[in-house]
N, C-alpha and C positions, 0 to 999 in steps of 0.2 A: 291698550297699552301704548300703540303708538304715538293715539293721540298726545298721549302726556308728554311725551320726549318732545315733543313739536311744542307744546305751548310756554316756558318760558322763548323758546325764540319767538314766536309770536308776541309774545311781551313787549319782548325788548324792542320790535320794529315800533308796535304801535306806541311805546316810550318814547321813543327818537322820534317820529311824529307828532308827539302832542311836544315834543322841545323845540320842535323847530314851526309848528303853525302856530300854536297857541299864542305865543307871545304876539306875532304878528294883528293876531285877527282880535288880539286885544288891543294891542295899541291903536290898531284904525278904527273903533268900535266909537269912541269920541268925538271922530274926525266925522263930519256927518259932509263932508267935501271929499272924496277920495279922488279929484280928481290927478293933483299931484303924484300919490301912490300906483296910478294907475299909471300914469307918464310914464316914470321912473321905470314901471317895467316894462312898459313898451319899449321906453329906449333901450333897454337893458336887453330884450328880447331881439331887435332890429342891430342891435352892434355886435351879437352874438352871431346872427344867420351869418351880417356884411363879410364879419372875420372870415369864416366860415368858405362861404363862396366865392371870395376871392381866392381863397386858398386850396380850392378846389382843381384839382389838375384839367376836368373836364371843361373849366371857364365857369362864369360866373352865370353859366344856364339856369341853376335849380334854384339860383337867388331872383332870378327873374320871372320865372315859374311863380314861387312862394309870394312876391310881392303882389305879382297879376291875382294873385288868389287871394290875397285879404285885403289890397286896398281896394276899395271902390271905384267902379267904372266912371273913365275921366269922358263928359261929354260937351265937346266944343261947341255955341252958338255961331260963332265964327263963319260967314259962311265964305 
């Protein structure tokens, strides 16, 4: 009996998800280049954290943190 009370809400999430990927992962389905798309949210992602950790009362630590972790190791020849 529970189950049923539960499943239009279930519905409606996985609704609101095929409305908000679907379009997307069709429209790039064309695009046999995604690397524009992929920019886009990288920048989109990186402008998020910056705002973010600037605004951080503790300083801009956990942005420094977060960067050291996905950009790849910078290695000088430089001697």
């Amino acid at each position: 009996m529970d189950v049923r009370k539960h499943l239009p809400n279930t519905t409606d999430v996985l609704n609101k998800q095929r409305e908000q990927i679907y379009p997307s992962a069709i429209a790039s389905l064309p695009n046999r280049n995604l690397t524009e798309d992929v920019a886009e949210m990288l920048e989109s992602e990186v402008e998020k954290r910056v705002e973010l950790g600037m605004d951080d009362e503790e300083g801009p630590w956990k942005l420094i943190g977060w960067l050291e972790g996905v950009q790849p190791p910078f290695e000088s020849r430089a001697s």
